[in-house]
C-alpha positions as CSV (number, residue, x, y, z in Angstrom):
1,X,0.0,0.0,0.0
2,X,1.8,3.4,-0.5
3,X,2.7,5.5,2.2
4,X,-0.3,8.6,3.1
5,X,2.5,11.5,2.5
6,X,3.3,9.9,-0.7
7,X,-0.4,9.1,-2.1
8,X,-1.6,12.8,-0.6
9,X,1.8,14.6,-2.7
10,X,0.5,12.3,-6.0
11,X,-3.0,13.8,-5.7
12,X,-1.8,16.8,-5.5
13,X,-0.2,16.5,-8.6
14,X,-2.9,14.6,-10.2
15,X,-5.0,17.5,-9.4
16,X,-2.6,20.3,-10.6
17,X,-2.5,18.6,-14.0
18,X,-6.3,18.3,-14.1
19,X,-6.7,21.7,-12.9
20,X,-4.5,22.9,-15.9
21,X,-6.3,20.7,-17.9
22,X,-9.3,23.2,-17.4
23,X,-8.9,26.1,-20.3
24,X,-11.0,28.9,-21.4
25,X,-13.3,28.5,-18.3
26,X,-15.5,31.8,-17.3
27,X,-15.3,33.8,-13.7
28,X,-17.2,31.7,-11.3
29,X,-15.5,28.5,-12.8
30,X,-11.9,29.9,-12.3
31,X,-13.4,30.8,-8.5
32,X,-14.4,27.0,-8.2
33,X,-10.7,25.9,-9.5
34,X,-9.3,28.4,-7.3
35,X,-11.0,26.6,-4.3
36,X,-10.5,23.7,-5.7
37,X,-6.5,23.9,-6.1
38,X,-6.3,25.5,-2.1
39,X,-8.4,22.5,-0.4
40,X,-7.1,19.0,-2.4
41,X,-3.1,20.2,-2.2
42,X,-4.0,21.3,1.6
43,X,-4.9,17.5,2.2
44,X,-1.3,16.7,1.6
45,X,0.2,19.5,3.3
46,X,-1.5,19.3,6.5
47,X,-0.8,15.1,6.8
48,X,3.0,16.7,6.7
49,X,1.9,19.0,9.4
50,X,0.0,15.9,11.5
51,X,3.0,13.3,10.9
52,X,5.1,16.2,13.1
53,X,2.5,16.7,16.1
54,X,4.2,16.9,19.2
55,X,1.1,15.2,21.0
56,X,-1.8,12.8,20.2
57,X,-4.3,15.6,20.4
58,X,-2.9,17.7,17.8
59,X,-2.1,14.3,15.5
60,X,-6.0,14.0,15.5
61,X,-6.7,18.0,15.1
62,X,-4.8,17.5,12.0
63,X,-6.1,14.6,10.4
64,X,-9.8,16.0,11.4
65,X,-8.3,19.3,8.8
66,X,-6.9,16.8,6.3
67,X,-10.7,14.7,6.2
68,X,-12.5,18.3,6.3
69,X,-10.2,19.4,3.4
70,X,-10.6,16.3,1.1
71,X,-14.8,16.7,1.8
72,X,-14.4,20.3,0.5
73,X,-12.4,18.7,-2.4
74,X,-14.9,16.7,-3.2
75,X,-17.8,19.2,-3.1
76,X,-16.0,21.5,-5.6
77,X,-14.8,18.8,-7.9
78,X,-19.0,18.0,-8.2
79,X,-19.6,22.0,-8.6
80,X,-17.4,22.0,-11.4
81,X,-19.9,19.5,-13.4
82,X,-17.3,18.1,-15.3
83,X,-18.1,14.1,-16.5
84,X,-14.4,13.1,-17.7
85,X,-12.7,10.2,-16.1
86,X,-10.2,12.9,-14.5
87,X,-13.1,14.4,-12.6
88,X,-14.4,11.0,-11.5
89,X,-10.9,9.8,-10.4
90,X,-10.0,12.6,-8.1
91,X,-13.6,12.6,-6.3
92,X,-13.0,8.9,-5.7
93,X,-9.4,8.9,-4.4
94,X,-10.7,12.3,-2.1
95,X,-13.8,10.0,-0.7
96,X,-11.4,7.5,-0.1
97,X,-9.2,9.9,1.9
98,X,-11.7,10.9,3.5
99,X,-12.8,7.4,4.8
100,X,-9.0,6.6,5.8
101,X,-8.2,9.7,7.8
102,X,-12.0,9.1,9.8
103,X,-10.8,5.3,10.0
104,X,-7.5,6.7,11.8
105,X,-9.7,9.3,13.4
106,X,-11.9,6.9,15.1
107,X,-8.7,4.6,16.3
């Protein structure tokens, strides 16, 4: 199974390139990619952040911001309205991040 810090940093990347991907999009769209970019690369950033907690209590804080930023992910991934297999893969690798980080949550 690969390593959390490595899978969150390859999402990140997946969604950069998807996010590129996106051309010639209008205002509110380029708002909604905008959000987009900021939540699923802070999933990544913040497990970083959790793996160096200097307690339990902040390990969990962190992972509760890592589960609360792949939910956000997902929600403007299904604002965008976009049907291509891209779209489709990141919302299911973000659900499933956000069923591993409750999983360790709820340890």
């Amino acid at each position: 199974m690969e390593p959390l810090d490595e899978r969150t940093f390859r999402l990140s990347v997946e969604l950069k390139q998807y996010l590129n991907s996106l051309i010639n999009r209008n205002y509110i769209e380029k708002v909604l990619i905008n959000q987009l970019f900021r939540s699923g690369t802070s999933v990544g950033a913040n497990y970083i952040e959790a793996n160096e907690s200097t307690s339990k209590k902040d390990f969990i804080y962190r992972l509760k911001i890592c589960r609360k930023e792949a939910k956000e992910s997902v929600y403007w991934l299904r604002l965008l309205q976009d049907d291509s297999r891209a779209n489709k893969k990141l919302v299911n690798e973000y659900s499933e991040l956000v069923k591993i980080f409750s999983s360790i949550i709820h340890q």
